[in-house]
C-alpha positions, 0 to 999 in steps of 0.5 A: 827674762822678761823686762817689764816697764812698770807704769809708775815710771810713766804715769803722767804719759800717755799710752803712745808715750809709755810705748815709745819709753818701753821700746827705748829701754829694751822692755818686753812687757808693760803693767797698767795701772786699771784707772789709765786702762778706763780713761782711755776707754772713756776717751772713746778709744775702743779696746781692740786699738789700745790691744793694737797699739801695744802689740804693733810696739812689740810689748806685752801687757804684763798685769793690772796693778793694783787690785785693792777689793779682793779683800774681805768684805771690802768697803771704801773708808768714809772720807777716803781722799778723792784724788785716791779714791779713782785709783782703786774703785775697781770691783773684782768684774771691773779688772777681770773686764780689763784684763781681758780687753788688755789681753794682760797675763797677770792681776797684782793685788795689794791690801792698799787701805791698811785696815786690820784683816784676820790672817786666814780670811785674807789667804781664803780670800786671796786663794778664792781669787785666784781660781776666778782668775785662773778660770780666765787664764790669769796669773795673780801676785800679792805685794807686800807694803809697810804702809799695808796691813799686810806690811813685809815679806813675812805677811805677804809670804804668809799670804802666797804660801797659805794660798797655795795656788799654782797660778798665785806668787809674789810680786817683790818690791825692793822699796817695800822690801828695804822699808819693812826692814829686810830679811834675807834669811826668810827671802833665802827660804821662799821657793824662787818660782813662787816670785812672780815679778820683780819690781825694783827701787832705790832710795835715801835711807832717811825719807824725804817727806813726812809721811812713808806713804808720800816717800812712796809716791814721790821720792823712789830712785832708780834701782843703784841711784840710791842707798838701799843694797840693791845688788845684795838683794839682787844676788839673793834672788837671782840665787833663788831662781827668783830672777825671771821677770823684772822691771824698775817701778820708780814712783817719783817726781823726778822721773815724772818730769823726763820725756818718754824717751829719757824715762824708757832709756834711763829706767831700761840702763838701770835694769841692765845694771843687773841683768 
């Protein structure tokens, strides 16, 4: 099973640190989010130290997370807030350059601006992607989020299974998963070789801000720290076969705040809680 530090856990930290976190909790795999991948290369470091940097670590570099304008006639929304807006301002050539210089396996892609799209323009357009990706030797996944337009694990099964590409599946999120509202009857039904990744994350039932998309960002817990039925979650999709590359993905100010050694060791306890 692969152990992937997602890059939420270890967002306000640099690339040495991440590492130094990724080898405390045991991971073998790492994501990036692409707007941390350009700013240290803006820095001035060139690609081949950052590749070395991961390799002599011992990590992977599983996938760029997230990309947004794969979608149809993508457009960013006038007056879409800044400080959002350098998170996802990444054409389709800007995360295959980066998959390529981070030697990364993967491409997670979201529909991240909640704008309508007509169902089989989405599968088109995601398929299509696919097979540019595939022609640079990348995996892709498609993650499903209640502040999407694509909004549970119908839409994002939907998504996948009318795609149908070899190298495309889902990338399941336990917080998305719960906040949609669960259904472990379709989840029983999905193929478990079609669920790429595994991203786990807890939380109170009642949000803690006043928005979903805040509650998001700042107030996940620590798959088992929380209300949501983790472990029931975790039995289905280890039934499945779903269960093969998995890693906490703790969007939180609490874990912000935890050295790199603290988050590696507590992020890689709660993945071993599983396991």
């Amino acid at each position: 099973m692969r152990r992937v530090l997602w890059a939420a856990n270890v967002r306000t930290k640099s690339l040495a640190d991440r590492l130094i976190a990724a080898q405390a909790g045991d991971f073998t795999h790492m994501s990036v989010f692409p707007i941390d991948w350009r700013s240290w290369r803006m820095s001035g470091i060139p690609a081949a130290d950052l590749r070395a940097m991961i390799r002599d670590a011992g990590i992977r570099l599983l996938a760029v997370d997230p990309f947004v304008q794969w979608t149809p006639g993508f457009a960013m929304p006038a007056g879409y807030p800044e400080d959002y807006r350098g998170f996802i301002d990444f054409s389709e050539s800007d995360i295959l350059r980066i998959a390529e210089e981070a030697n990364a396996e993967a491409v997670n892609c979201v529909e991240g601006l909640n704008q309508p799209q007509e169902k089989t323009a989405l599968i088109d357009a995601f398929g299509a992607f696919a097979d540019r990706a595939r022609s640079n030797g990348l995996r892709v996944t498609f993650e499903f989020m209640p502040i999407s337009s694509v909004a549970n694990l119908r839409g994002g099964w939907e998504i996948v299974a009318g795609a149908d590409r070899a190298n495309a599946g889902l990338c399941f999120d336990t917080w998305h998963y719960f906040r949609s509202g669960a259904d472990e009857a379709l989840l029983r039904t999905i193929p478990g070789d079609k669920i790429f990744e595994v991203q786990l994350a807890d939380a109170l039932l009642a949000l803690q801000a006043s928005t979903l998309s805040e509650d998001l960002l700042r107030f996940r817990r620590l798959p088992g720290d929380g209300e949501f039925d983790i472990a029931g979650v975790v039995d289905t999709l280890k039934s499945i076969g779903g269960w093969r590359s998995v890693g906490p993905e703790v969007f939180a100010d609490a874990m912000d705040q935890r050295d790199a050694m603290d988050a590696g060791r507590v992020c890689g306890d709660s993945l071993s809680r599983y396991a």
